[in-house]
C-alpha positions as CSV (number, residue, x, y, z in Angstrom):
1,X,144.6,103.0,63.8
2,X,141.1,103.4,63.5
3,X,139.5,106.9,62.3
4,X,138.9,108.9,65.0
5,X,135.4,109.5,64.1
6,X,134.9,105.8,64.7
7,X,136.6,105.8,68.2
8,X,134.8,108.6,69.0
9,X,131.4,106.9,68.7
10,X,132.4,103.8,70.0
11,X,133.4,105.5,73.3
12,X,130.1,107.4,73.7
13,X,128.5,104.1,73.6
14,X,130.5,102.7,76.7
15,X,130.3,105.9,78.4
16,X,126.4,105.2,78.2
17,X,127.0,101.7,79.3
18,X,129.3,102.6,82.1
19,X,126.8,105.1,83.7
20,X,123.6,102.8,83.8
21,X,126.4,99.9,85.0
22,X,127.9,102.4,87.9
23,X,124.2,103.3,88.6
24,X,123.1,100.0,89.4
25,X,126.2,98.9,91.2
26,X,125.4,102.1,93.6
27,X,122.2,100.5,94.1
28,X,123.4,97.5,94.8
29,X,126.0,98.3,97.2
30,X,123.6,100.6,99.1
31,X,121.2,98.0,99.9
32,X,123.8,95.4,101.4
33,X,125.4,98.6,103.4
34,X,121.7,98.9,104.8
35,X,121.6,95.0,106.1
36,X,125.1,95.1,106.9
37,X,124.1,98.3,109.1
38,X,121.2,96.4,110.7
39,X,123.9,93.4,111.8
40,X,125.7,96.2,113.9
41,X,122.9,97.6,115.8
42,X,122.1,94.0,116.3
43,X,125.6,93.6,117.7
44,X,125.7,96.8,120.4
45,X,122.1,96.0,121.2
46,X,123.8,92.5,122.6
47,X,126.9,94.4,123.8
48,X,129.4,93.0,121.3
49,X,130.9,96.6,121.0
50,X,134.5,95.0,119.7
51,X,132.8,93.0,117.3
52,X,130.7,95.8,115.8
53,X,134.2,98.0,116.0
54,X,135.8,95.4,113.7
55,X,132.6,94.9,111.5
56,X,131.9,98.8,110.9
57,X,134.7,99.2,108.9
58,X,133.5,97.4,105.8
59,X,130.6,99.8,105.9
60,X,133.0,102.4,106.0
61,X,135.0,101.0,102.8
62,X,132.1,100.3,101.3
63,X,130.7,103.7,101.7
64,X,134.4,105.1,100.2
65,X,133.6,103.0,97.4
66,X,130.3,103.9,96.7
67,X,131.1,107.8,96.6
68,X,134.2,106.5,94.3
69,X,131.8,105.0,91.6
70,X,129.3,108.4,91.8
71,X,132.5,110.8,90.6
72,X,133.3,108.6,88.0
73,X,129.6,108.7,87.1
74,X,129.8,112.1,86.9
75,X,132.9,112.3,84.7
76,X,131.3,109.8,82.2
77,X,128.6,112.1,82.0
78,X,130.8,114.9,81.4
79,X,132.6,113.6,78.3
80,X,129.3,112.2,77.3
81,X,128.2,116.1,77.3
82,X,131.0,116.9,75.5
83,X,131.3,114.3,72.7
84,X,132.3,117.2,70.4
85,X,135.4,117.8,72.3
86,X,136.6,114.8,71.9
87,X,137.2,114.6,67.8
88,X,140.1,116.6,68.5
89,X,143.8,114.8,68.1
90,X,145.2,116.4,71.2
91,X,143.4,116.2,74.3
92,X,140.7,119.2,75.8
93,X,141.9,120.9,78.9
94,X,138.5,121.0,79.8
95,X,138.5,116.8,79.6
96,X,142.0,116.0,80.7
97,X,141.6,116.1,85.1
98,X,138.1,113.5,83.6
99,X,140.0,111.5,81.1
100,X,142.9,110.5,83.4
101,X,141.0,110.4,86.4
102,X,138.7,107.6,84.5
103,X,142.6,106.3,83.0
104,X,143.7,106.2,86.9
105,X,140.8,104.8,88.6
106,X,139.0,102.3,85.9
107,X,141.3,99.0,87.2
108,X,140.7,99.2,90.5
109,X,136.6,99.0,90.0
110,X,134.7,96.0,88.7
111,X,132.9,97.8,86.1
112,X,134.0,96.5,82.8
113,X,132.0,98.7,81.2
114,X,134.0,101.4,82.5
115,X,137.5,99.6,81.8
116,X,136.0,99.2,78.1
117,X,136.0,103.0,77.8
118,X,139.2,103.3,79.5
119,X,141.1,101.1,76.8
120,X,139.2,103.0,74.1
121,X,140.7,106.5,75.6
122,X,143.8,105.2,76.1
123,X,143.3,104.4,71.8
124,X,142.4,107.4,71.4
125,X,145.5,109.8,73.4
126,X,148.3,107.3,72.5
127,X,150.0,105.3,75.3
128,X,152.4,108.0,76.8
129,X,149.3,109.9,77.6
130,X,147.9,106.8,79.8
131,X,151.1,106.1,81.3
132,X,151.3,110.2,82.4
133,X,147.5,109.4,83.6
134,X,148.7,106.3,85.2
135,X,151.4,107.3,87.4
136,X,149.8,110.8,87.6
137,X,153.0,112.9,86.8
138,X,151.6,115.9,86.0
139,X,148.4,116.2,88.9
140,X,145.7,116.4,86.5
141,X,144.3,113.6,88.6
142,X,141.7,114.7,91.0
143,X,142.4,115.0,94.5
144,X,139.2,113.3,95.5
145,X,140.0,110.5,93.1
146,X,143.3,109.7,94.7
147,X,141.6,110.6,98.6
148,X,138.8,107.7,97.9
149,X,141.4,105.2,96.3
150,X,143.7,105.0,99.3
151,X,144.2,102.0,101.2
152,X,144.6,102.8,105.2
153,X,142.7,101.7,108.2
154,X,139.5,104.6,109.3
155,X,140.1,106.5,111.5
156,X,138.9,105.6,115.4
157,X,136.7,108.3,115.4
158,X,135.1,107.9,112.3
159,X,134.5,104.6,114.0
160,X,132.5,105.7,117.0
161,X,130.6,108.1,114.4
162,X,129.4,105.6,112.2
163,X,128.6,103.2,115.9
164,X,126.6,106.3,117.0
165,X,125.0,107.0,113.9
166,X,123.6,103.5,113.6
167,X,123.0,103.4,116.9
168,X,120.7,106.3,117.0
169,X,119.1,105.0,113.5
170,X,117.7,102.0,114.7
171,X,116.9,103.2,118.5
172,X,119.7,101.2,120.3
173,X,121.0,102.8,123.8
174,X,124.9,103.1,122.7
175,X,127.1,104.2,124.2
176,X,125.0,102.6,127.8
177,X,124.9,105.8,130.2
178,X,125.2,104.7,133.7
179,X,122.3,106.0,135.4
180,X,123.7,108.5,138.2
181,X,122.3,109.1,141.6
182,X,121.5,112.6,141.0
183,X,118.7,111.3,138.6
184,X,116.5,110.4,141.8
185,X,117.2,113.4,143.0
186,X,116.1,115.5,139.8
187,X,112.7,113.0,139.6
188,X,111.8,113.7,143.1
189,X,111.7,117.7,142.2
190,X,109.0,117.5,139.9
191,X,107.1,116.6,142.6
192,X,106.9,119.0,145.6
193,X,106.3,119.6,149.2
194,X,107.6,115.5,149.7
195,X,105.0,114.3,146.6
196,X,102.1,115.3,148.2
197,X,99.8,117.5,145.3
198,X,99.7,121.2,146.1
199,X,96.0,122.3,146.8
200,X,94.1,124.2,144.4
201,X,94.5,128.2,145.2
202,X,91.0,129.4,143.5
203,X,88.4,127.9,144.8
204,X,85.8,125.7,142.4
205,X,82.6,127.7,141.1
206,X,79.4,127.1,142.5
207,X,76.4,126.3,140.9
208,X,74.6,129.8,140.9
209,X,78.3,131.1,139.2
210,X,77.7,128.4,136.9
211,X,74.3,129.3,136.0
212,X,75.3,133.0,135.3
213,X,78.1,132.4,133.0
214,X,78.0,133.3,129.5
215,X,77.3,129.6,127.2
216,X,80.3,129.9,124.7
217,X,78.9,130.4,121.0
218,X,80.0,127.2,119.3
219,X,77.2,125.4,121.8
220,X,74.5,123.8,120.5
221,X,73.1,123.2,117.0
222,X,74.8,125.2,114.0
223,X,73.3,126.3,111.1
224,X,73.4,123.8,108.0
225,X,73.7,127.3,106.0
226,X,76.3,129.2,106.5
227,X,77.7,132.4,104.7
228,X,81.0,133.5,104.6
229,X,81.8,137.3,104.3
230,X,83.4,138.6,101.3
231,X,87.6,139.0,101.2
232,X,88.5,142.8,101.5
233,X,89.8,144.5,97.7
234,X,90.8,147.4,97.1
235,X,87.7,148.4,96.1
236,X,85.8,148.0,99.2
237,X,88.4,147.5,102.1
238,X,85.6,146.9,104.5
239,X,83.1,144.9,102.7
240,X,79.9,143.7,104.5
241,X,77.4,140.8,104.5
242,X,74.4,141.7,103.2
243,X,71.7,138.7,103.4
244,X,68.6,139.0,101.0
245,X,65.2,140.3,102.6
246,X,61.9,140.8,101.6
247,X,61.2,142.8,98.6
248,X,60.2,146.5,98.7
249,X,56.1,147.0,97.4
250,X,55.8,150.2,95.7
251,X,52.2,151.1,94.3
252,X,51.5,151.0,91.0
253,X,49.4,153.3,89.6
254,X,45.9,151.8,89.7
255,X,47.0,151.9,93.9
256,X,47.7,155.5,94.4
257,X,44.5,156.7,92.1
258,X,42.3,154.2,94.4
259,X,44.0,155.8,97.8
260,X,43.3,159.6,96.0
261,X,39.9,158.7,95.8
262,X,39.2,157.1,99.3
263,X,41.3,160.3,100.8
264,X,38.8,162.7,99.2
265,X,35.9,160.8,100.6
266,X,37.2,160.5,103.8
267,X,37.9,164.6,103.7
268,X,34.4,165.0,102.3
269,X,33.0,163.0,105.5
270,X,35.0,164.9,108.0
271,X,33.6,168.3,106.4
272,X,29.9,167.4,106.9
273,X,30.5,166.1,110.3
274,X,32.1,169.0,111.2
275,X,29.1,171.0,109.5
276,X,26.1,169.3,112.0
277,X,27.5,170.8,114.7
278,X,28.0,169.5,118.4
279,X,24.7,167.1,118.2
280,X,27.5,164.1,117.2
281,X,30.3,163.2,119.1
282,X,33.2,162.2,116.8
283,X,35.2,159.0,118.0
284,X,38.6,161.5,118.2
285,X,36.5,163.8,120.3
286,X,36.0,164.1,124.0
287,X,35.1,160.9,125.6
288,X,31.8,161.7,128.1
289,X,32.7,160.9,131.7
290,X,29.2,158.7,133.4
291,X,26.9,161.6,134.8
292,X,26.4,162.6,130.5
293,X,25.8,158.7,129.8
294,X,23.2,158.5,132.5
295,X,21.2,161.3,131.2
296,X,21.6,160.5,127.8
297,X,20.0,156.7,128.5
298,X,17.4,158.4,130.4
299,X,16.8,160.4,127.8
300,X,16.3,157.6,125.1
301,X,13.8,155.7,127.6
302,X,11.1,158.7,127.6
C-alpha cells in the first residue's frame, strides 16, 4: 500500500479535477435543457400538449441530474477544504456522510474524474469501508443523494408545472382559456350610458379666464446661471442664499477732510446771508406770489 501522504495528495489533485469537470458538465447540460425547453413551447404553441407531456420529462431528469452533480461539487470542495483531515488512518466524522456519499454516487455519473477520486478513497479507507458506503448500511449517505438518484416516473403535477413554467417563459397561451360570454359583458362596462362618452361636467375656460391665469414659472427662457442653496448643517439649520452685490464705498480720509471743509463754507455763506437782512430772498425762503414780481420788474425798468 502506498504511504498515505502520497494518496493523500494524489486525491486532492482529482478532487481539483473533478470540480472544474462537474462545473463544466453543469454548463453543458444547462444549455441543452434551455433548447430542449424552447422545443416544448414550440410544441403547446402548435397544440401538441401529449407530445410536450412525454418530452418534459427529460427536462425534468435532466434537471435532477444537474442538482445531483452540484452536491457532489460541493462535497469535493469540502474534502478539498479539509485535506488535513484526511492523513488520518480512520475516517473523520466530519468527512464520512461526503466520503460515502462521493463512494455511493461516483458510478452512476459520467465524470471520470470523479470515479478517479472515488477509487483513490476507496484506497485510502480499505474495501469494507466502500462496501458499507456502497450498500449504505449505516445511513451516513445523504438523504438528498439517495432522493436525486432514484429511478421513478415525475410526478403529473410536477408535469403541468414545468408545461406552465415554460409556457409563461416564452409567452405561449397554455393552458388555452376558453373565452366566456361574460367577457363581452365586462368590456361593454367600461363604457357607459350604451358607449356613448359622458359630457364634460365643468365647462371649458374662456379666453378672458385664460388671460387672467397665473403663467406657471418653468415658462419661458431659464437662466444659463443658476445657484443652488446651501444643504442645512447643524450649524446653520436654515441657511440662506446670499448673491454678491456691489461693494460698500467708505471715505477715506482725504474725503471726509474735503467734505469738513466745504461744510464750513457752506455754514459761513448761510451766516452772511442771514446777516444782509430781508433785501435777499433765499431759494428755501418764501416763494413771492405775482403782484411782488410785477412791482419788482417795474421797479428795475425806472
Amino acid at each position: 500500500m502506498a504511504p498515505s501522504s502520497a494518496i493523500v495528495g494524489k486525491i486532492k489533485v482529482q478532487l481539483k479535477l473533478s470540480i472544474s469537470r462537474l462545473r463544466m458538465v453543469q454548463q453543458k447540460d444547462t444549455a441543452i435543457a434551455k433548447q430542449q425547453r424552447r422545443a416544448m413551447a414550440v410544441l403547446l404553441e402548435q397544440g401538441k400538449e401529449e407530445s410536450a407531456r412525454i418530452r418534459v420529462e427529460n427536462i425534468i431528469r435532466s434537471d435532477i441530474t444537474t442538482e445531483l452533480l452540484e452536491v457532489l461539487e460541493l462535497y469535493c470542495e469540502l474534502l478539498l477544504a479539509r485535506t488535513g483531515l484526511l492523513e488520518a488512518k480512520e475516517c473523520d466524522p466530519g468527512l464520512e456522510e461526503a466520503i460515502k456519499s462521493i463512494i455511493y454516487a461516483a458510478p452512476r455519473t459520467d465524470v471520470k474524474e470523479l470515479q478517479q477520486a472515488r477509487a483513490l478513497l476507496v484506497e485510502k479507507y480499505g474495501k469494507d469501508f466502500a462496501l458499507e458506503a456502497v450498500e449504505n448500511t449505516d445511513g451516513k449517505v445523504a438523504e438528498r443523494v439517495l432522493k436525486k438518484l432514484r429511478v421513478e416516473p415525475p410526478n403529473p403535477e410536477l408535469v403541468t408545472l414545468y408545461l406552465k413554467e415554460i409556457a409563461r417563459t416564452y409567452g405561449v397561451n397554455w393552458p388555452r382559456m376558453e373565452e366566456s360570454p361574460n367577457c363581452q359583458d365586462d368590456a361593454d362596462d367600461d363604457t357607459p350610458s350604451g358607449g356613448h362618452a359622458v359630457e364634460s361636467l365643468e365647462e371649458p375656460l374662456t379666453t378672458d379666464e385664460l388671460s387672467k391665469a397665473t403663467p406657471p414659472r418653468d415658462l419661458g427662457p431659464r437662466s444659463p446661471v443658476s445657484v443652488a442653496p446651501p444643504s442645512p448643517s447643524t450649524d446653520n439649520l436654515n441657511p440662506r442664499l446670499r448673491l454678491p452685490g456691489p461693494p460698500e464705498l467708505r471715505p477715506g480720509a482725504k474725503m471726509s477732510g474735503l467734505k469738513k471743509q466745504t461744510s464750513g463754507t457752506d455754514t459761513q455763506g448761510a451766516t452772511r446771508c442771514g446777516d444782509s437782512g430781508p433785501k435777499n430772498d433765499v431759494v428755501g425762503g418764501k416763494i413771492p406770489d405775482v403782484d411782488e414780481l410785477a412791482k419788482r420788474f417795474a421797479a428795475l425798468k425806472k
